[in-house]
KEBA-862458 format. One record per residue: residue in one letter; residue number from 1; x, z, y of N, C-alpha, C in turn. Coordinates in pm, whole numbers. Example, Ala and Ser with C-alpha at 12.3 -4.5 7.8 and 13.67 -1.06 7.14 Angstrom:
> a,1,1319,780,-569,1230,780,-450,1320,780,-330
> s,2,1285,708,-225,1367,714,-106,1290,787,3
% end
This chain:
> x,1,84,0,-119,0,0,0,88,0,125
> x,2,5,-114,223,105,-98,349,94,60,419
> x,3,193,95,538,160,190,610,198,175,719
> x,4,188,290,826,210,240,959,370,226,966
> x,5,408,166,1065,572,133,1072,593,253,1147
> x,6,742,286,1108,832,378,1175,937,300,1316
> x,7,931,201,1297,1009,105,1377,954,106,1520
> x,8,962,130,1635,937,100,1762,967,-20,1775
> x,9,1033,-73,1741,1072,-242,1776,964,-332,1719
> x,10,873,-310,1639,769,-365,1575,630,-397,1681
> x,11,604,-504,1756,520,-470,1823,373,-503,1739
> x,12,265,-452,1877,111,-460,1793,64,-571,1806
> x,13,-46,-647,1771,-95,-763,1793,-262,-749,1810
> x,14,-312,-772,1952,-462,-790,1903,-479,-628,1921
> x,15,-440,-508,1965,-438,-363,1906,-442,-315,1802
> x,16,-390,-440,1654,-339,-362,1588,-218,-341,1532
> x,17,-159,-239,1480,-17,-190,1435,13,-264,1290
> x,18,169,-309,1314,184,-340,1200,192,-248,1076
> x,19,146,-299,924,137,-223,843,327,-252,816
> x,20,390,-174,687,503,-162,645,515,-112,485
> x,21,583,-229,434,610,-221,307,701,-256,309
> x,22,819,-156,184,953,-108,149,941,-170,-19
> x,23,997,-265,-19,1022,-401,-154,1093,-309,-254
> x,24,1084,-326,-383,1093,-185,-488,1278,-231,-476
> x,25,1348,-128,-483,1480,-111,-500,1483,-118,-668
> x,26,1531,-239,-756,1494,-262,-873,1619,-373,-918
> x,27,1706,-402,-984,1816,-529,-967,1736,-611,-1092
> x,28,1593,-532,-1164,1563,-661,-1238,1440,-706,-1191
> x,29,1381,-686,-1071,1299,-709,-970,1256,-851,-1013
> x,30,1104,-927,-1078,1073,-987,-1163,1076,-1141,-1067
> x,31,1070,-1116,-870,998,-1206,-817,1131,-1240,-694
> x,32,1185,-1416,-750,1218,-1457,-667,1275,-1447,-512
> x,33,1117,-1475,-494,1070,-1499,-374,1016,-1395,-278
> x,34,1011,-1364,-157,952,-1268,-87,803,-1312,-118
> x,35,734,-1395,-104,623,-1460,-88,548,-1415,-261
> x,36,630,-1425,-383,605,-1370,-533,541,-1242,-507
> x,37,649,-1201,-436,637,-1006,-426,512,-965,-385
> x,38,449,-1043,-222,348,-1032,-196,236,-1091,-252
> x,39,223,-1191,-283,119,-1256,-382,83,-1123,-467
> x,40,176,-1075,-569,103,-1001,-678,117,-861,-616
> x,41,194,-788,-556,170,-656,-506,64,-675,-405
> x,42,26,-749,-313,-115,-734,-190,-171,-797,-233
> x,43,-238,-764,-337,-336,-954,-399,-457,-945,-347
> x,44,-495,-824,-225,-586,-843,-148,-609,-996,-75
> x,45,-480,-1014,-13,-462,-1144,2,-425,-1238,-54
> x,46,-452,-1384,-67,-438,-1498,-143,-283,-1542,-120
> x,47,-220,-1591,-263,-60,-1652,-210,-48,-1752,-126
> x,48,-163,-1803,-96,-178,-1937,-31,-215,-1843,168
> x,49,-276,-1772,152,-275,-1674,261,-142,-1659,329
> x,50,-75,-1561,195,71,-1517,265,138,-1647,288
> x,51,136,-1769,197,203,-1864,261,199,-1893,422
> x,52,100,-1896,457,54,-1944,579,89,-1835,701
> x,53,102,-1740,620,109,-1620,755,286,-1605,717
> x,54,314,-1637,629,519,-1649,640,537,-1795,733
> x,55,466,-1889,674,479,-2008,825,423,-1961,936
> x,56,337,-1910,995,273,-1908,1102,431,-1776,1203
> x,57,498,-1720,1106,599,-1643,1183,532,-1509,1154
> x,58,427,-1489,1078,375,-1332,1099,387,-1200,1007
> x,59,514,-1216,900,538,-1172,861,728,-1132,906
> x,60,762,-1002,879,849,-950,967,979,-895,918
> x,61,1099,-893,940,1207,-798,910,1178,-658,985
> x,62,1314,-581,948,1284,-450,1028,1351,-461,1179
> x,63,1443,-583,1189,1491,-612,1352,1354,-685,1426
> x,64,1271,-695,1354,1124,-796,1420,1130,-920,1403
> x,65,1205,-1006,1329,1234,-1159,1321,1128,-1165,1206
> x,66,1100,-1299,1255,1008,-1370,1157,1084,-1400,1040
> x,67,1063,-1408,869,1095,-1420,777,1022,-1551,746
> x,68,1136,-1604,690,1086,-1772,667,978,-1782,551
> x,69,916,-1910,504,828,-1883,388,902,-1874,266
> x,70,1030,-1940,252,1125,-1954,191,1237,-1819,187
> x,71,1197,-1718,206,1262,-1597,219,1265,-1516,53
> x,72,1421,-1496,34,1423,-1427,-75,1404,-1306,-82
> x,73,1359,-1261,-237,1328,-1122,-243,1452,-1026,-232
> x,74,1463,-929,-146,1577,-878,-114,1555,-681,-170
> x,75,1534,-647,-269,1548,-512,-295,1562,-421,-147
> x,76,1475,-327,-90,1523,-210,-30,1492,-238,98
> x,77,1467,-347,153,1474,-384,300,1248,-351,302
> x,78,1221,-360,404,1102,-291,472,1078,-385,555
> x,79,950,-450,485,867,-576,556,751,-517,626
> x,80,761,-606,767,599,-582,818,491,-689,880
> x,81,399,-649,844,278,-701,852,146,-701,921
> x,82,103,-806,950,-26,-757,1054,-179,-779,899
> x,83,-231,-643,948,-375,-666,896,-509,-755,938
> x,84,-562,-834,861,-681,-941,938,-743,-954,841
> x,85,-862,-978,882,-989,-1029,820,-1022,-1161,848
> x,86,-1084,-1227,720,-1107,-1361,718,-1320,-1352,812
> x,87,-1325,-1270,756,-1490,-1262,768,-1529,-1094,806
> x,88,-1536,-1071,911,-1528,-914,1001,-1686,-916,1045
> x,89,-1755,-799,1006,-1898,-814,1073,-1887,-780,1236
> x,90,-1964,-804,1324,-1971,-731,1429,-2048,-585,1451
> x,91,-2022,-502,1524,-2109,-384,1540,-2143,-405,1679
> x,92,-2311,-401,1683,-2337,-467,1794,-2353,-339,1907
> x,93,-2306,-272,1898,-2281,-184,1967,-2182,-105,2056
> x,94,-2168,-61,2170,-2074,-58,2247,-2024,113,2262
> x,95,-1904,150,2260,-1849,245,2293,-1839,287,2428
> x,96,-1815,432,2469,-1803,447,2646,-1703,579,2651
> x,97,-1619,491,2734,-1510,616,2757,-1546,751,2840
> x,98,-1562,842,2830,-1579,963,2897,-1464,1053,2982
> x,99,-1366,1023,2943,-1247,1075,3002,-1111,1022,3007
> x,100,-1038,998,3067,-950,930,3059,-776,991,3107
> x,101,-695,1089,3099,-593,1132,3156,-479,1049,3120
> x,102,-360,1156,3176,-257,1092,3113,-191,1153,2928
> x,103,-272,1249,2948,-249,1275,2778,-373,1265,2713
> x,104,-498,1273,2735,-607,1266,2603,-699,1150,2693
> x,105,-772,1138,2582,-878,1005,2646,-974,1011,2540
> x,106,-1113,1045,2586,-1263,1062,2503,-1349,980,2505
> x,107,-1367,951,2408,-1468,798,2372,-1582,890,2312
> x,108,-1698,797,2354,-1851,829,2291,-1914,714,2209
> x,109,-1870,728,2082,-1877,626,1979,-2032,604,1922
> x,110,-2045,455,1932,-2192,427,1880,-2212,451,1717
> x,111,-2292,508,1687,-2324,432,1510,-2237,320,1450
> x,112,-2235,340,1330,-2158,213,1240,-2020,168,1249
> x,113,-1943,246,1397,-1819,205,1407,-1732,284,1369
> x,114,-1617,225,1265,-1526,324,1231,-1444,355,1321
> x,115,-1339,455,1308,-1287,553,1409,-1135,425,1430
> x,116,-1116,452,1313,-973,373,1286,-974,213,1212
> x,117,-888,118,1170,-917,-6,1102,-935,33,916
> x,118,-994,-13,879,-1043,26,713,-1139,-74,645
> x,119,-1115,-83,502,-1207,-192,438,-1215,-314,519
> x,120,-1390,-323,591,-1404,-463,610,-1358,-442,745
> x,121,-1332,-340,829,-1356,-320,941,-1224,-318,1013
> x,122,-1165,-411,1114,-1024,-405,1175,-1039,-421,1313
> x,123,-1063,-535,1375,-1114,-525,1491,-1209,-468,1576
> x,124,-1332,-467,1466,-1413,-371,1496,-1443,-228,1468
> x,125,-1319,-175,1519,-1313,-33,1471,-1303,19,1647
> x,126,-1317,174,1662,-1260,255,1807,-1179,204,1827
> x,127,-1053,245,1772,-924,270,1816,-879,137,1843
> x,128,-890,6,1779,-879,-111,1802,-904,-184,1947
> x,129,-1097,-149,1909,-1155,-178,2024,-1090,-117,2163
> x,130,-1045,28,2176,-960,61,2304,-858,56,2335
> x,131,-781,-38,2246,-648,-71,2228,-659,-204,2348
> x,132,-699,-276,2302,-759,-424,2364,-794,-417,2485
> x,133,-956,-305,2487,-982,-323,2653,-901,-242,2709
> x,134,-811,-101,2700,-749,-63,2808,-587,-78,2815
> x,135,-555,-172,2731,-394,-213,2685,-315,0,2683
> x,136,-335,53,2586,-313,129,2552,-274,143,2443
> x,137,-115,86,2381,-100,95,2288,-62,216,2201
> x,138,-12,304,2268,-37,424,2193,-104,500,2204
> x,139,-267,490,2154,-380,555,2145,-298,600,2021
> x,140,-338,739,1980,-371,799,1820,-527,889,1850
> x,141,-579,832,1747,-727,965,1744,-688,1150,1687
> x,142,-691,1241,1752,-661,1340,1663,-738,1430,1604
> x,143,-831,1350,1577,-886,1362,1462,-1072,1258,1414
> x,144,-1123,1248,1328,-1193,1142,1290,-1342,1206,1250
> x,145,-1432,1108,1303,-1593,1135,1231,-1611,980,1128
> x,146,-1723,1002,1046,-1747,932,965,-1809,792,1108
> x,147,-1757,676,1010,-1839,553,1081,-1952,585,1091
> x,148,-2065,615,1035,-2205,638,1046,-2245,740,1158
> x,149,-2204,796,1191,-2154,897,1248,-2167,883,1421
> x,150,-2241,852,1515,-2178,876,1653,-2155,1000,1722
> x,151,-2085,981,1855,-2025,1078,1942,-1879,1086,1976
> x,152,-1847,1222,1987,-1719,1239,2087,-1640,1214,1956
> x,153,-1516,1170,1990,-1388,1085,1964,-1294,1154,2038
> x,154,-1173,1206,2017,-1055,1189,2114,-912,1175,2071
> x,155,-846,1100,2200,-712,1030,2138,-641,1119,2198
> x,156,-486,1104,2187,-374,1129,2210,-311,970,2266
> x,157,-262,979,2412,-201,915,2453,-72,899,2459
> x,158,11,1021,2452,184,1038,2409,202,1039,2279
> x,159,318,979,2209,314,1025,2056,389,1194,2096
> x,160,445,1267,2169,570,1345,2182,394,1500,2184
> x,161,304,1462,2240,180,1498,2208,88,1494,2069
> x,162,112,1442,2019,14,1419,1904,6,1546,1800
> x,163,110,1570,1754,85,1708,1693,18,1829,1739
> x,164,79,1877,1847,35,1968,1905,-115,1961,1897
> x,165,-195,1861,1942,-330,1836,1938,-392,1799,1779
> x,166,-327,1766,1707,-394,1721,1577,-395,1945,1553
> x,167,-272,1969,1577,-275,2114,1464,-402,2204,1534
> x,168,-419,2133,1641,-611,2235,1703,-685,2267,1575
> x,169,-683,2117,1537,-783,2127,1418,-762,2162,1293
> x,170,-627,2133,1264,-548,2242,1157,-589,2356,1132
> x,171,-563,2457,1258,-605,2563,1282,-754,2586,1297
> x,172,-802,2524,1322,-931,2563,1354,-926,2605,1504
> x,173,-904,2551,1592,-867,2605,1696,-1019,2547,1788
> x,174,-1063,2455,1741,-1135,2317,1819,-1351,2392,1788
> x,175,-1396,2418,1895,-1518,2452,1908,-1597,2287,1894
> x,176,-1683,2281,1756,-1782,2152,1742,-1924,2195,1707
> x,177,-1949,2069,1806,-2086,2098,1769,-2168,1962,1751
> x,178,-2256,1979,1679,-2339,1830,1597,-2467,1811,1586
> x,179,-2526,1739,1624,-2680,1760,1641,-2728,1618,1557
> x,180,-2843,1708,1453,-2900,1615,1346,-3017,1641,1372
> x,181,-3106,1519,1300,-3247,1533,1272,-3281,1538,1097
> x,182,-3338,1586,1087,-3370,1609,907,-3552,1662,925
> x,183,-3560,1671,783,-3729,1722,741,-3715,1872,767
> x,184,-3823,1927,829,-3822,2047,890,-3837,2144,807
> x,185,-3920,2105,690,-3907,2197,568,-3970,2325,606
> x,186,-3953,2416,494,-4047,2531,444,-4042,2633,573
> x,187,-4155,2606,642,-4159,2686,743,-4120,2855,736
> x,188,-4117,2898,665,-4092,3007,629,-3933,3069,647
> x,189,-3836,2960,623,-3643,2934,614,-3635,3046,788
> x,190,-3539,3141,749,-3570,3185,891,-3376,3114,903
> x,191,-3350,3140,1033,-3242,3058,1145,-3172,3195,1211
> x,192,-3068,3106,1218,-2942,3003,1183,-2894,3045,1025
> x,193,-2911,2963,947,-2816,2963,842,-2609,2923,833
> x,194,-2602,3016,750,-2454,2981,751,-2435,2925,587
> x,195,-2382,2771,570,-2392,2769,463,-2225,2766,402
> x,196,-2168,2822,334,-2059,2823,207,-1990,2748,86
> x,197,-1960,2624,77,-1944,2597,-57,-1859,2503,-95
> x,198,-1810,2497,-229,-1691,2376,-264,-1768,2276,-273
> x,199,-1683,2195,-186,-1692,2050,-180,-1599,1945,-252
> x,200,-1622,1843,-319,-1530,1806,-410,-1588,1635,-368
> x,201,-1441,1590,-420,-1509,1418,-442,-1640,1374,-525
> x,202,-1701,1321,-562,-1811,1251,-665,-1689,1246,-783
> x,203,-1724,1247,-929,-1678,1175,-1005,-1666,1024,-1043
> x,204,-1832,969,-976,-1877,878,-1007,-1946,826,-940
> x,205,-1862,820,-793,-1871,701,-672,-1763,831,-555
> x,206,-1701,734,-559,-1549,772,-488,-1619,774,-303
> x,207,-1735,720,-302,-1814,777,-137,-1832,861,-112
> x,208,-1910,930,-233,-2024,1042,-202,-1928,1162,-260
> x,209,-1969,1272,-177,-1894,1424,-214,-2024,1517,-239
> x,210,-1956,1584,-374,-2058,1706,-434,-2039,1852,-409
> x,211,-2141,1917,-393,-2103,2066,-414,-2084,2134,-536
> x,212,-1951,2243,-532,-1952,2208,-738,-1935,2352,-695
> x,213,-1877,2444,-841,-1795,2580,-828,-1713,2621,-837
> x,214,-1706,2677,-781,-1574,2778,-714,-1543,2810,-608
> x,215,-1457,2843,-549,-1421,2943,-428,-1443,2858,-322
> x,216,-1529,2846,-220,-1584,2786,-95,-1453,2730,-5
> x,217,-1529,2602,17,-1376,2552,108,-1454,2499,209
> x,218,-1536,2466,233,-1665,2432,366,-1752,2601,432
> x,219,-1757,2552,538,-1848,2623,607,-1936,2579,769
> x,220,-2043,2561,729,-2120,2530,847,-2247,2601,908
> x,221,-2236,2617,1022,-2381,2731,1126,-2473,2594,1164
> x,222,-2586,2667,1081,-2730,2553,1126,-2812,2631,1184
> x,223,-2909,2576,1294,-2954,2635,1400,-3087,2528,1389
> x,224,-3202,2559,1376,-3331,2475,1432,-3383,2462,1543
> x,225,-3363,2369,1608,-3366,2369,1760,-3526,2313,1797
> x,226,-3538,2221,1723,-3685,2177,1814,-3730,2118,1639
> x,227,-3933,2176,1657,-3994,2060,1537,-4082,1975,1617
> x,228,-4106,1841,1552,-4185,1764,1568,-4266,1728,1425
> x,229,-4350,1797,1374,-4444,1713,1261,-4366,1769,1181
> x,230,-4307,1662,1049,-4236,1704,957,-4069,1674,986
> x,231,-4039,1682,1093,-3893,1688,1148,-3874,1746,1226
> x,232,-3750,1794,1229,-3682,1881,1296,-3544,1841,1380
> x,233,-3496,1887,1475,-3365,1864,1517,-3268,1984,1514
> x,234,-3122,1975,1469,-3097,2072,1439,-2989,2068,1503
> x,235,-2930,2244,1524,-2778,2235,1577,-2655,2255,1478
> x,236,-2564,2173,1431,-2458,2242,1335,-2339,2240,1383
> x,237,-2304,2373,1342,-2152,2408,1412,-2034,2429,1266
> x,238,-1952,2318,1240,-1876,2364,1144,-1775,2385,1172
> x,239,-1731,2546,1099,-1642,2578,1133,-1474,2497,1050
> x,240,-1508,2438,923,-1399,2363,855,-1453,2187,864
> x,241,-1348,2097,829,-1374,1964,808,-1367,1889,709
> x,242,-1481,1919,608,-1451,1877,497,-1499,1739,514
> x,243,-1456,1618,402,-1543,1491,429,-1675,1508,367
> x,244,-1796,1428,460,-1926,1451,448,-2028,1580,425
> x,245,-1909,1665,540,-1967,1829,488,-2096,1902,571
> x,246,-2107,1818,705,-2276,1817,745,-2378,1763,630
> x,247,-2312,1621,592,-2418,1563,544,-2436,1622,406
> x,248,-2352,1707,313,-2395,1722,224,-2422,1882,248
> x,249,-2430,1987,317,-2502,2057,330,-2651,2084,370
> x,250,-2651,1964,472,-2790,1949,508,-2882,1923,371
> x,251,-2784,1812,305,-2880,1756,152,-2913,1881,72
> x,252,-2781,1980,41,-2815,2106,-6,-2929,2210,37
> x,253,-2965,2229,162,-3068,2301,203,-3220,2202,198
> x,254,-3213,2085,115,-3381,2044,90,-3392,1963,252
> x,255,-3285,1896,318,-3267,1852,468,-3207,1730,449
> x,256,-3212,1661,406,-3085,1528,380,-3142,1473,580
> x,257,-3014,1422,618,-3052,1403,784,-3113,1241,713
> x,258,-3171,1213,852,-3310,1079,872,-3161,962,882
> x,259,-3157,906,791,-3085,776,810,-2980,776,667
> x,260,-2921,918,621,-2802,882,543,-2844,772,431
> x,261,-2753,712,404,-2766,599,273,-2677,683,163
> x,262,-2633,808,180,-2574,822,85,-2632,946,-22
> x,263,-2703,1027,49,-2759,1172,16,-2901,1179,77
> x,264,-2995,1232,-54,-2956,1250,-201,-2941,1153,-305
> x,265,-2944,1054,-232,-2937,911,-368,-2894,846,-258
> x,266,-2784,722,-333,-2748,604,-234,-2860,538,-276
> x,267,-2856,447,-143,-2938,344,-92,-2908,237,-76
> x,268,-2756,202,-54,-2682,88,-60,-2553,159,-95
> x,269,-2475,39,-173,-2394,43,-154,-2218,36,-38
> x,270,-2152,78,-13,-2102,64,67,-2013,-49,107
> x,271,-2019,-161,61,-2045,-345,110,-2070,-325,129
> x,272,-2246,-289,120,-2365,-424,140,-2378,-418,277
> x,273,-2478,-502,346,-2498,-542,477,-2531,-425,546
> x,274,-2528,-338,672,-2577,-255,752,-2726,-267,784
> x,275,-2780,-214,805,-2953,-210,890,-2904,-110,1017
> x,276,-2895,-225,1119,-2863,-113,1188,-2999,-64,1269
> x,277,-3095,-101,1241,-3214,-71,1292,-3234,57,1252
> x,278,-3184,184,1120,-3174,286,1100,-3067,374,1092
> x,279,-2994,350,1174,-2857,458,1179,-2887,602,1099
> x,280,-2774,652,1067,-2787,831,1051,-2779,906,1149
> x,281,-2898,952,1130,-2917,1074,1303,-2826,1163,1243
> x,282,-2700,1156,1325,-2607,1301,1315,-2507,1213,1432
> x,283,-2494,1308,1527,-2401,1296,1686,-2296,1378,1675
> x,284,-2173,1373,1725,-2129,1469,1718,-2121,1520,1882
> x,285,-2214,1586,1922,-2251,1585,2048,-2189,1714,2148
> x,286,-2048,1759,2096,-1987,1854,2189,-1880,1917,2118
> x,287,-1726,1913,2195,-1613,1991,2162,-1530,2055,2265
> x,288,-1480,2174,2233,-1422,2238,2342,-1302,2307,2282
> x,289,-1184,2279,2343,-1061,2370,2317,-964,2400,2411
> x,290,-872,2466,2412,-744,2500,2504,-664,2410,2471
> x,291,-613,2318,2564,-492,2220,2552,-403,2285,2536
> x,292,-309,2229,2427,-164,2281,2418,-56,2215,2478
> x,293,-127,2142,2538,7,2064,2637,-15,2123,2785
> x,294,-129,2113,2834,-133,2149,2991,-206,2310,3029
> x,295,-259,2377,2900,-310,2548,2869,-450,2529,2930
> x,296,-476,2413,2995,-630,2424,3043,-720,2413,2954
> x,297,-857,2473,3001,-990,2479,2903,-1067,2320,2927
> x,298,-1077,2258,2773,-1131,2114,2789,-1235,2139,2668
> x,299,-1360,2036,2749,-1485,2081,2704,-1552,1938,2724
> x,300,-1617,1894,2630,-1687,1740,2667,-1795,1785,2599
> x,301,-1870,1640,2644,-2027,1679,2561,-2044,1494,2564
> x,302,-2150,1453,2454,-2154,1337,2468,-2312,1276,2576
> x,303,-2293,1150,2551,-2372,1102,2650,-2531,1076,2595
> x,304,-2505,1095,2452,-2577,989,2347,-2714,1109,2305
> x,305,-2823,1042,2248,-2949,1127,2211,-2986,1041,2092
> x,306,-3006,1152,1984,-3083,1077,1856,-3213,1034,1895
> x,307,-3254,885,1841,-3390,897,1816,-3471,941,1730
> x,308,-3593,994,1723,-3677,1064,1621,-3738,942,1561
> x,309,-3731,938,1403,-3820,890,1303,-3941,807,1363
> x,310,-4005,697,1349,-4109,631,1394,-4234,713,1302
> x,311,-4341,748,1367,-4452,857,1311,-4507,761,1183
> x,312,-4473,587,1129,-4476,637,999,-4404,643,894
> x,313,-4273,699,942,-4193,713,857,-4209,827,827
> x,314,-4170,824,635,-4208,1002,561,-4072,1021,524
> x,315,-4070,1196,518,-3966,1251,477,-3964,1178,315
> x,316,-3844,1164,255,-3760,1077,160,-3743,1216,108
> x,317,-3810,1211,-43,-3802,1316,-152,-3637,1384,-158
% end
């Protein structure tokens, strides 16, 4: 698998970073050719692909020179590469910057867009997309919500910064807050719940995450803020970041939020085409922490409001 380059001399293209792959140090190394190597190790892409992108100049040494198509396989040396899509959906939806300094910068991310480039998604990802419009090439996000997912986002503009701000969340240092809609359920549930529990991958779909047993590694504060009918809007404050750990607690309390495709049953698979006519109501609609670079108190909130369920849509067993 490619990864990000260590090389500063490597520039970005388009806002995105070249990936970097290190050719196996091997003297019975089976493939010729540089072009062999990639054919069967990235067979994401076609050999007839890499042909074209070793002519086109877009494949790289570690001084930044273009490598001919005719380039031998050389043990140990560290090739780089730009990532692209032949066929990229659009997300017809637009992002809005909220803050902008010289060290952090807060985006208020629509539905459907991923944070970073992944699967089908490269150009149309955040970090891409604000790469482009504000020629900011060293955005880093420090830290990530699910694509499905809108709200606050924030980058790191220095790399000499980036840690310091990623370990907020390490620590737990970082105040969040998330506002869902779900089925309002057994009137009786009294509020705020705190819910507890191990979260683990699926066995059997590498998307979806289960609650299993043993010693709790999630924790999230749910709050019922407003009902309408058989829905509700809710406040959740988690205190850890597990992946899909709103959404699968909510599913755990008899709440799956109004939109997921994934909980309690998928609905699509994760190809298939988007509807974006039903997003997942879950925002991440407020964070607040102490900068560790400048000691000031920073506090955003987003811009964005779920919509409620159309009156005839029913809560989903």
């Amino acid at each position: 698998m490619g990864r990000p380059p260590k090389n500063p001399a490597i520039p970005s293209r388009q806002g995105v970073s070249a990936s970097c792959i290190a050719l196996p140090y091997d003297k019975a190394a089976p493939w010729p050719l540089l072009l062999d190597f990639l054919a069967e190790r990235l067979s994401a892409v076609s050999r007839e692909a890499w042909a074209q992108r070793l002519a086109r100049g877009e494949v790289l040494d570690d001084a930044g020179q273009a490598l001919p198509p005719d380039a031998a396989f050389t043990p140990g040396v560290r090739v780089y590469y730009y990532r692209e899509l032949d066929h990229e959906p659009v997300v017809p939806f637009e992002e809005t910057v909220l803050h902008l300094d010289e060290h952090l910068l807060v985006a208020d991310k629509p539905h459907f867009l991923p944070v970073t480039p992944g699967g089908r998604y490269v150009q149309q990802s955040l970090l891409v997309r604000l790469k482009n419009r504000l020629g900011i090439d060293t955005l880093s996000p420090i830290h990530r919500i699910d694509r499905e997912t809108a709200g606050l986002v924030v980058f790191s503009l220095r790399p000499q910064d980036r840690d310091a701000y990623q370990s907020l969340f390490r620590d737990r240092a970082v105040h969040k807050v998330y506002e869902a809609l779900a089925p309002s359920g057994d009137a009786s549930q009294a509020w705020p719940v705190v819910r507890r529990s191990r979260i683990e991958e699926a066995h059997d779909a590498f998307f979806r995450m289960n609650e299993t047993e043993g010693d709790p590694n999630s924790e999230t504060r749910i709050e019922r803020l407003e009902v309408r009918g058989p829905w509700a809007r809710y406040r959740l404050e988690p205190v850890t970041g597990k992946r899909h750990q709103l959404r699968v607690h909510m599913n755990a309390l008899a709440r799956p939020i109004v939109g997921d495709q994934f909980y309690p049953r998928v609905q699509r698979g994760p190809h298939e085409a988007e509807d974006f006519a039903h997003p997942l109501r879950l925002l991440a609609r407020a964070i607040a922490f102490t900068d560790p670079v400048t000691g000031e108190a920073r506090a955003f909130s987003s811009q964005q409001s779920l919509s409620w369920p159309e009156p005839q849509e029913t809560v989903r067993p």
